[in-house]
PLY file of the C-alpha trace (Angstrom):
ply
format ascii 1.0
element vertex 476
property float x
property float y
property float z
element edge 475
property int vertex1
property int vertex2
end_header
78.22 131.04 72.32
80.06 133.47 69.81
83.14 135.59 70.77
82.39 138.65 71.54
83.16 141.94 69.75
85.24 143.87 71.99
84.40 148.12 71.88
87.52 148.88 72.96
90.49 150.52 70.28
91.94 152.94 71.60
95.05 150.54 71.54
95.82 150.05 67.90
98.98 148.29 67.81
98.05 144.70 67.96
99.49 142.90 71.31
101.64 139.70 71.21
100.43 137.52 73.28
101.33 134.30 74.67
100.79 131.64 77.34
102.84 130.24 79.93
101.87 127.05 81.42
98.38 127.46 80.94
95.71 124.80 78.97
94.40 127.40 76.66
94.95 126.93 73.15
93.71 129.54 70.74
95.26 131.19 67.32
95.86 134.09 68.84
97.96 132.35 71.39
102.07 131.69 71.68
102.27 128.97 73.71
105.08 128.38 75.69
105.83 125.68 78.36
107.70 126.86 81.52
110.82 124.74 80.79
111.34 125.70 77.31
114.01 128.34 76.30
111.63 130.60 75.03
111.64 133.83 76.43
108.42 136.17 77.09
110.08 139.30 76.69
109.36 139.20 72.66
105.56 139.61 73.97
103.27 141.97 75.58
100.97 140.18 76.98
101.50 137.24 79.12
98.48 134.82 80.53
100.69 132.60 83.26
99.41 130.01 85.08
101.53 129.53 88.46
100.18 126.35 90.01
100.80 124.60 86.88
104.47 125.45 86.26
105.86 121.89 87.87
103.49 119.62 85.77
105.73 118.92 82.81
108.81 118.38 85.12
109.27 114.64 86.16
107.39 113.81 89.69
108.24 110.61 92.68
106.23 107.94 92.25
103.46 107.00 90.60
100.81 109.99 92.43
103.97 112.40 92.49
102.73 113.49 95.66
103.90 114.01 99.06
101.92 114.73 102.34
99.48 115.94 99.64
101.61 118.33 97.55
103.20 117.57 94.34
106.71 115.38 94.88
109.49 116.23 92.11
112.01 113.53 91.20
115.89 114.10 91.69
116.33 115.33 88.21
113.33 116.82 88.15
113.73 118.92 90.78
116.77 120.41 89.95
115.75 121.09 86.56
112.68 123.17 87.95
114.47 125.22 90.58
116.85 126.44 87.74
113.81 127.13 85.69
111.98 129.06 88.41
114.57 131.08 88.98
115.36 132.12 85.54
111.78 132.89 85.52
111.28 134.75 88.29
114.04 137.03 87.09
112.66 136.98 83.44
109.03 138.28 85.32
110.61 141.07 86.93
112.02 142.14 83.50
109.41 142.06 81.70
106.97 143.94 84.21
109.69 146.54 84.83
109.66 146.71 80.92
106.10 147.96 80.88
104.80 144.62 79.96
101.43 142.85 81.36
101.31 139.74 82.90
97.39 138.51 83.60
97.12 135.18 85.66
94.25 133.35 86.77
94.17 133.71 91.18
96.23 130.96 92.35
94.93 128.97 95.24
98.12 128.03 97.73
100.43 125.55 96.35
103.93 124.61 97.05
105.61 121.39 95.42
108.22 119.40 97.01
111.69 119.32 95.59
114.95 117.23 96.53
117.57 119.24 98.41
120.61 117.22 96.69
121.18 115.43 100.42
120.38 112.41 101.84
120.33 111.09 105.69
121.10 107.36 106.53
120.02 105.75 109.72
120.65 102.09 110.67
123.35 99.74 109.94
123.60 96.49 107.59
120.34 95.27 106.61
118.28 97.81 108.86
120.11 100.61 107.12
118.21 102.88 105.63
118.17 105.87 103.19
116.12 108.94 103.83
115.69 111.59 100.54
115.55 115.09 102.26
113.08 117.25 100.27
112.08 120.78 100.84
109.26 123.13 99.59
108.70 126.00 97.35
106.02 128.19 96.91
105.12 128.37 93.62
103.55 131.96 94.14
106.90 133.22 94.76
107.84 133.26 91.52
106.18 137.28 91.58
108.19 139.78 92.38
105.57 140.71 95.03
103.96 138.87 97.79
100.91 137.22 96.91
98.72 135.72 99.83
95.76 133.93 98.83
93.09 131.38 100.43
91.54 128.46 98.49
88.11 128.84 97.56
85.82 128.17 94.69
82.81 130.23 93.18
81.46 132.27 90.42
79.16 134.50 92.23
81.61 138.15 91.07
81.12 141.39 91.53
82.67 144.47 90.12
84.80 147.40 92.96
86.96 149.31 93.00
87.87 152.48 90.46
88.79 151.40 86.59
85.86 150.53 84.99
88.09 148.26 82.37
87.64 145.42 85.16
83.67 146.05 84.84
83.56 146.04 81.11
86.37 142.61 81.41
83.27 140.94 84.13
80.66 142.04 81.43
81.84 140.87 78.20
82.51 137.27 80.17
79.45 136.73 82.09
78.44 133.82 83.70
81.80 132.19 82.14
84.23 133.02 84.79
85.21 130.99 87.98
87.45 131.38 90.86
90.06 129.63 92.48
91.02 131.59 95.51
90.57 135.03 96.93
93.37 137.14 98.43
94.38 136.86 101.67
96.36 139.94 101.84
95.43 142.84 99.46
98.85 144.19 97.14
97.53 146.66 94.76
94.41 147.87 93.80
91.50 145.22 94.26
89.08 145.39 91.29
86.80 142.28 91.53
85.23 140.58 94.76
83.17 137.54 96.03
79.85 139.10 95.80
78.40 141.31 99.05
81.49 140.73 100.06
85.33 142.35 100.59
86.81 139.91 99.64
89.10 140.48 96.58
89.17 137.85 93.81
91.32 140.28 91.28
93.65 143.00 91.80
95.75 144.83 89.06
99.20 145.41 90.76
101.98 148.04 88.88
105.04 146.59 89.03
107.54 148.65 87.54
105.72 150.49 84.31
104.12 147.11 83.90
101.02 145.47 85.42
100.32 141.94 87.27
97.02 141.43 87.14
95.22 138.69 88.54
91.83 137.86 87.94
89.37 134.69 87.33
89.34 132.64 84.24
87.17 130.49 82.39
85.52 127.68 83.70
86.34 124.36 83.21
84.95 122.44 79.69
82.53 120.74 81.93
80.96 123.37 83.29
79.71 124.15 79.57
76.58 122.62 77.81
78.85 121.18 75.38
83.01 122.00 73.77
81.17 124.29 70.86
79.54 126.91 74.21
83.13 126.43 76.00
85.40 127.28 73.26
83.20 130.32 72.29
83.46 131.47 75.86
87.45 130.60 75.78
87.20 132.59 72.68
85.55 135.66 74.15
87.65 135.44 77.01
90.90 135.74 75.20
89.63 138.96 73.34
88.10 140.74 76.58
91.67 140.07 78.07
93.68 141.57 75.00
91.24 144.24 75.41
91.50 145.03 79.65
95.63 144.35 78.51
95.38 147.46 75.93
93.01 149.75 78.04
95.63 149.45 81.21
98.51 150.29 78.48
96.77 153.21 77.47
95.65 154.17 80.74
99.78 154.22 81.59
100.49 156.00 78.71
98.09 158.61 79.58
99.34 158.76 82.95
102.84 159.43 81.98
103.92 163.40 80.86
106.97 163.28 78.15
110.52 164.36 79.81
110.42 167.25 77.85
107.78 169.45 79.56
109.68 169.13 82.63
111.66 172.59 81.07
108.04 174.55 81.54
107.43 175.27 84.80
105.81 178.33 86.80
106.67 179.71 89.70
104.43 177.37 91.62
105.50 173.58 89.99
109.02 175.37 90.75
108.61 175.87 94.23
106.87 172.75 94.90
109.41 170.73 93.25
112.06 172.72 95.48
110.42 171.20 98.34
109.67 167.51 97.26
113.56 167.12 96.56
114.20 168.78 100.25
111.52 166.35 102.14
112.63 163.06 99.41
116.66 163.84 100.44
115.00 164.15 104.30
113.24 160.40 103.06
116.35 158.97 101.87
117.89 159.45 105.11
115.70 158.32 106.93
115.45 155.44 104.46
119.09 154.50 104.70
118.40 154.29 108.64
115.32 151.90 108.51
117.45 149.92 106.53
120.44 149.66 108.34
118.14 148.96 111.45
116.19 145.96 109.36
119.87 144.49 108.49
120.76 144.54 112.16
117.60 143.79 113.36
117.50 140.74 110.58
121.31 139.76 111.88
120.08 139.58 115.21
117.30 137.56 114.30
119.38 134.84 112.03
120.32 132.80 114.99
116.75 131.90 115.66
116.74 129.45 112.55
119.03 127.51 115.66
115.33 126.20 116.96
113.05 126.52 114.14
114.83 124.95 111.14
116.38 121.38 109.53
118.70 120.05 106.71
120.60 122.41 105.21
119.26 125.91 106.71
120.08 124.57 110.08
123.44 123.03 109.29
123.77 126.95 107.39
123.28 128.78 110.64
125.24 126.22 113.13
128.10 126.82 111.08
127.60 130.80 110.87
127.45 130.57 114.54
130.52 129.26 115.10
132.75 131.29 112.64
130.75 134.58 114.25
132.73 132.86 117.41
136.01 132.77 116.01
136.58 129.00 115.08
137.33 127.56 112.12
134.45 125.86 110.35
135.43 123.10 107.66
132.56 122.42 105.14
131.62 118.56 104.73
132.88 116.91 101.50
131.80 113.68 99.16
129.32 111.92 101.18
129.78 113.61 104.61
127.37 115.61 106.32
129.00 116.59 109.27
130.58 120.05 110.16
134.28 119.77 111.33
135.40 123.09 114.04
139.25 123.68 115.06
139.48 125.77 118.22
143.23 126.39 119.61
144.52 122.79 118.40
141.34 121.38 119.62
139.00 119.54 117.03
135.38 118.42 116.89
133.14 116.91 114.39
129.49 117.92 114.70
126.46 116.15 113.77
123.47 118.47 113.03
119.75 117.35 113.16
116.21 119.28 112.75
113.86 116.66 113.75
109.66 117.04 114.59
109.87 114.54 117.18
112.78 113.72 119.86
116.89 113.24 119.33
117.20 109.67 119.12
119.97 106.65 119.42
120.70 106.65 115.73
121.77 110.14 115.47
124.13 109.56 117.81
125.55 106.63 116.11
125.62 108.66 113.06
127.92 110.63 114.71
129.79 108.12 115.87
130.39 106.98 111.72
131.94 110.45 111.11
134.04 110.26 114.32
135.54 107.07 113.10
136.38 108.35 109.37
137.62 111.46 111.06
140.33 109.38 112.82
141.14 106.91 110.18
141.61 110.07 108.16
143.68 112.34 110.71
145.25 109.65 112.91
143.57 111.86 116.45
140.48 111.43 118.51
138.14 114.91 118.02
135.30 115.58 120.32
131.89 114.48 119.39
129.32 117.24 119.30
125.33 116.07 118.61
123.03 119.42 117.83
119.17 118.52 117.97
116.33 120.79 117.30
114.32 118.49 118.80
110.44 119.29 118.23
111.14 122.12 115.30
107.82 122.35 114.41
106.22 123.54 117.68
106.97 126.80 120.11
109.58 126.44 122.65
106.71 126.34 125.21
104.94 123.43 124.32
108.14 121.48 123.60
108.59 118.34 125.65
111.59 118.63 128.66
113.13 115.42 127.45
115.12 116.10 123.76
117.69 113.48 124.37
115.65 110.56 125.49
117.12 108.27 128.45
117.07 105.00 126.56
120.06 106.99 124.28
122.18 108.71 126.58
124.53 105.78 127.57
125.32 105.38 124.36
125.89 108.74 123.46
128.09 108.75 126.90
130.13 105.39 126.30
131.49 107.60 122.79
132.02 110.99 125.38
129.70 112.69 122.79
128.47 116.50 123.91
124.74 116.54 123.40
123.46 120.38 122.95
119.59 120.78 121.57
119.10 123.60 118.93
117.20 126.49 121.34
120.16 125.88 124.07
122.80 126.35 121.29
120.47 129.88 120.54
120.36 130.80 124.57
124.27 130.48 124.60
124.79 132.45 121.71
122.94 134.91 123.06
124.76 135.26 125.94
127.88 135.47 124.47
127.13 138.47 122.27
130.30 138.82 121.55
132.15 138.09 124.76
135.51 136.64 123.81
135.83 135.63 127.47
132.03 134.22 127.28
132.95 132.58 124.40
135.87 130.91 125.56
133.66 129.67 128.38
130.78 127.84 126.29
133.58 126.55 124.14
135.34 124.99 126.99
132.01 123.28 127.63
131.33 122.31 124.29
134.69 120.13 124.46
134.42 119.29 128.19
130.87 118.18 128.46
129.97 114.00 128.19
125.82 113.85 127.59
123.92 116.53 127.65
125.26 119.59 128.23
123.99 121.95 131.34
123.55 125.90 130.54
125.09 127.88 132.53
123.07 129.84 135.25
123.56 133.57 133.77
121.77 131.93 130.62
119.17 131.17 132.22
118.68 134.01 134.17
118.90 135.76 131.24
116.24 133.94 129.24
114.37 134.40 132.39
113.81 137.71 132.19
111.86 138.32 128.91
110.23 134.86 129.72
106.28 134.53 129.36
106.05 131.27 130.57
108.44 129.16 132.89
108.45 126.30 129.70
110.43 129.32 127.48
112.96 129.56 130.06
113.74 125.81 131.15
117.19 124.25 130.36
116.59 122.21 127.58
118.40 118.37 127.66
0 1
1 2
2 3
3 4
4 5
5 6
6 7
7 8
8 9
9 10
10 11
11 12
12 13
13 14
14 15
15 16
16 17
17 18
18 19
19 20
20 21
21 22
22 23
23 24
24 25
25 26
26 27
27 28
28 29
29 30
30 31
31 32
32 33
33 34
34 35
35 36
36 37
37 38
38 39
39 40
40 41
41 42
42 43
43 44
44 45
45 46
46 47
47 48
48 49
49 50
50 51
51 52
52 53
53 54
54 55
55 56
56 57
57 58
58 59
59 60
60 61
61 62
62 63
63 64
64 65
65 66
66 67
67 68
68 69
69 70
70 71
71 72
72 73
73 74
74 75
75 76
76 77
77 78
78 79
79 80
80 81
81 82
82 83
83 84
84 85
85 86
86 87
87 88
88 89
89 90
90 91
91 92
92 93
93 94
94 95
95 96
96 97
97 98
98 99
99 100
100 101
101 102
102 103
103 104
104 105
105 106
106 107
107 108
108 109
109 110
110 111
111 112
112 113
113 114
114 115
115 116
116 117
117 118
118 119
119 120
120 121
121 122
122 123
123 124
124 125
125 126
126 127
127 128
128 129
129 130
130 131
131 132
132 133
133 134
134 135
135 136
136 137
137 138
138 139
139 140
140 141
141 142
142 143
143 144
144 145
145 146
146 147
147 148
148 149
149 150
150 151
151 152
152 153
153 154
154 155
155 156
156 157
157 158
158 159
159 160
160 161
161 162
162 163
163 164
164 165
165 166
166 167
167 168
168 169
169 170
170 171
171 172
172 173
173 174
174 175
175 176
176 177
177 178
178 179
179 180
180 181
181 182
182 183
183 184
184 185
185 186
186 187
187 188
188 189
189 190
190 191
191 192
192 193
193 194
194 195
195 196
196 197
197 198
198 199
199 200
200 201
201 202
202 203
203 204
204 205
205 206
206 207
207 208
208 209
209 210
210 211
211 212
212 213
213 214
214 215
215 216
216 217
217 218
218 219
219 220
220 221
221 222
222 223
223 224
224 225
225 226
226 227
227 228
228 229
229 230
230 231
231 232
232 233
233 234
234 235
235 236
236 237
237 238
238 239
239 240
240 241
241 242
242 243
243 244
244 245
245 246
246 247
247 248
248 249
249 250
250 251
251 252
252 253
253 254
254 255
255 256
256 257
257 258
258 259
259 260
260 261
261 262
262 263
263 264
264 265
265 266
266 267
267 268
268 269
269 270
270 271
271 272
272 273
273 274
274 275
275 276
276 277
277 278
278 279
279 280
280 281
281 282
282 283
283 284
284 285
285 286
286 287
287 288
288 289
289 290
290 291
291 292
292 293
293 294
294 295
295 296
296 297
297 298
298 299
299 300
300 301
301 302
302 303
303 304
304 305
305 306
306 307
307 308
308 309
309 310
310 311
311 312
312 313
313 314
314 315
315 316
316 317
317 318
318 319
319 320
320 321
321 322
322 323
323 324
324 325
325 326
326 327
327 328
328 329
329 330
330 331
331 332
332 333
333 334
334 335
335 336
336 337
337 338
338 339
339 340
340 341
341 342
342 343
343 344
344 345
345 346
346 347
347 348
348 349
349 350
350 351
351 352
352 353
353 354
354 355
355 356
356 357
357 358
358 359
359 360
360 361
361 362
362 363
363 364
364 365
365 366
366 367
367 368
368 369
369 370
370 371
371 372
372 373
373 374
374 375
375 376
376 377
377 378
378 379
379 380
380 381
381 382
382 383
383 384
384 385
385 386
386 387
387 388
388 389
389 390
390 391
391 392
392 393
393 394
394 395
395 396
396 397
397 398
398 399
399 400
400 401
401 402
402 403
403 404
404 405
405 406
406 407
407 408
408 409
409 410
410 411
411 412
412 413
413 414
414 415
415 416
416 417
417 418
418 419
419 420
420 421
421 422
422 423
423 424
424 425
425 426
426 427
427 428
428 429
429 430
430 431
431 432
432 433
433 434
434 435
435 436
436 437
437 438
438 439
439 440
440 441
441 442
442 443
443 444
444 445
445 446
446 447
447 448
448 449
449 450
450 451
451 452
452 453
453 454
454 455
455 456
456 457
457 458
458 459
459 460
460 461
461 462
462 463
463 464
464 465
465 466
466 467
467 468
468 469
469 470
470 471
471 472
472 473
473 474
474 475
């Protein structure tokens, strides 16, 4: 198959064009690896390839995988993250810059990466070292949301209102293939699963630039034989320089030099009176959705209390307790306990987000930091155990038992307080504020030996917004 002769040249200036973390390889091509230094503001054109910007970082074992998703190493994963976010930033640019990126559309994928912590359970020989890892979306890398939903095809048809997209289906057919289609629609969809709505490309403006997404070549396989693929790679890479320069031009176009802005008649006058009347009524209005959001987001923080582990709980526990007034000291070297002072009285917390139950060895975790806290400070704190117990499921269909019998006498014997995440939410709630309410649960917190009982107005109050009698139950 020979390239194809694009018609369109309206766009004279040639484009420079490169690749990020994509397998094509072409003349016409820069490419450039997602780790290197290389930046892709020198070019115009961009063809990125999201899934595959963790593949040259080192993975975990010998598969690199984890629960079926790719596993980054220690080193590796730090390396990425400080990649992807000098990317993500280095996308934004060049969009806002007037700039198009063009990617093939990405099925889901997140990677795993290493959160810099470890948890230990056990003692002696049964001890044993857990490496916490996290995910990240590779998708959100964009400076817009992008929802899509794995699927595979190459039945396309053209929609939608720029023709460019038709002529781009045209000069490939019967060589593209895609990956995914969109699960929620950003922009303006231009190419779709056939007889169906179902977007496969979409051209986005982002800034004065354009993300556009849109199906690719298909695999060498899929090809009689390398001579018919690389022709259809080949045509391919010119049909995308040319759907690059039409959207430039079609910008361009679009866009009226600042200079005509000093001829206007009476009309343009008058209307443009009234936009910047209704746009300064906008703004305020603006500026009080947004405050709303932020105090409707602030309100909302707490909930990471019963829905989060590692870090992002340990995050919010802490927050919690400075928003009460006590003095939160940060773990240091290997610890990974929180330490609170409250009116000469100390504690030292051990936070856990777990998908099952609490269970003995947390509570002899805690025990570990006690001890180091006294050899350190020569005085006995209180020992606090938070468990979000069951993380991954709704409070309703959480088991009662999240501090299992068979570990309460030890937690006891060591006068520990045992408080599960969602009860540690309920009595923040409830204090709202209340210095005297606060003073209360705190007394509680340093009183209580097992698990601790909520107080009867928290209940009550969870009661009454309660669908269920499960949302409402004291959980311990």
């Amino acid at each position: 198959m020979a390239a194809k002769k694009s018609t369109h040249t309206k766009h004279q200036k040639p484009m420079r064009t490169a690749t990020l973390s994509t397998t094509f390889t072409h003349t016409a091509l820069k490419p450039i690896q997602f780790g290197d230094e290389t930046s892709i503001l020198e070019y115009d054109l961009i063809l990125f390839d999201p899934v595959r910007s963790h593949v040259n970082y080192e993975h975990q074992y010998l598969d690199g995988t984890y629960k079926g998703k790719p596993l980054l190493s220690n080193d590796g994963s730090f390396k990425f993250l400080e990649d992807f976010r000098r990317r993500a930033i280095e996308i934004r640019e060049f969009l806002e810059l007037g700039r198009i990126m063009i990617c093939p559309t990405p099925e889901p994928q997140n990677v795993w990466v290493w959160t810099g912590r470890y948890e230990h359970s056990g003692t002696g020989r049964n001890r044993q070292t857990t490496r916490i890892v996290e995910e990240v979306d590779l998708l959100a890398i964009f400076p817009v949301a992008i929802k899509t939903i794995a699927a595979a095809g190459d039945s396309i048809s053209f929609g939608g209102n720029n023709t460019a997209f038709k002529v781009f289906l045209a000069d490939n057919t019967g060589s593209l293939s895609y990956r995914a289609y969109f699960k929620d629609e950003v922009g303006e969809p231009v190419l779709f699963l056939d007889k169906t709505s179902r977007s496969v490309a979409l051209d986005i403006s982002v800034g004065k630039g354009h993300l556009v997404f849109v199906p690719f070549v298909k695999a060498s396989q899929e090809f009689v034989d390398n001579a018919a693929w690389q022709g259809a790679v080949s045509a391919f890479i010119v049909s995308i320089q040319s759907l690059a320069a039409t959207i430039t031009d079609q910008s361009e176009e679009a866009e009226l030099p600042d200079w005509t802005n000093g001829y206007a008649a009476d009309r343009e006058r008058q209307c443009l009176a009234s936009l910047i009347r209704d746009e300064a009524k906008a703004a305020a209005l603006q500026r009080d959705v947004d405050a709303k959001k932020a105090r409707l987001e602030e309100f909302r923080r707490p909930k990471r209390l019963f829905t989060t582990t590692g870090l992002a709980l340990e995050r919010i526990v802490a927050e919690v307790f400075r928003n009460w007034g006590i003095v939160v000291r940060e773990p240091t070297g290997n610890r990974t306990d929180l330490i609170i002072e409250h009116h000469k009285r100390h504690a030292v917390i051990e936070i856990k987000g777990v998908t099952g139950s609490a269970a003995e060895s947390h509570a002899a975790q805690l025990e570990k930091w006690v001890s180091e806290y006294i050899t350190e400070h020569e005085t006995i704190p209180k020992a606090i155990l938070i468990v979000n117990a069951y993380r991954d499921k709704p409070i309703d269909e959480r088991p009662d038992i999240v501090f299992p019998t068979q570990m309460l006498a030890y937690a006891s014997k060591r006068e520990q307080c045992l408080v599960s995440g969602f009860q540690l939410w309920a009595l923040n709630e409830w204090c709202a504020g209340d210095q005297e309410r606060i003073a209360n649960v705190l007394d509680l917190l340093f009183s209580t030996i097992g698990i601790l009982v909520t107080p009867k107005d928290v209940a009550d109050m969870l009661a009454v917004n309660a669908t269920t009698s499960a949302s409402v139950r004291t959980l311990g």
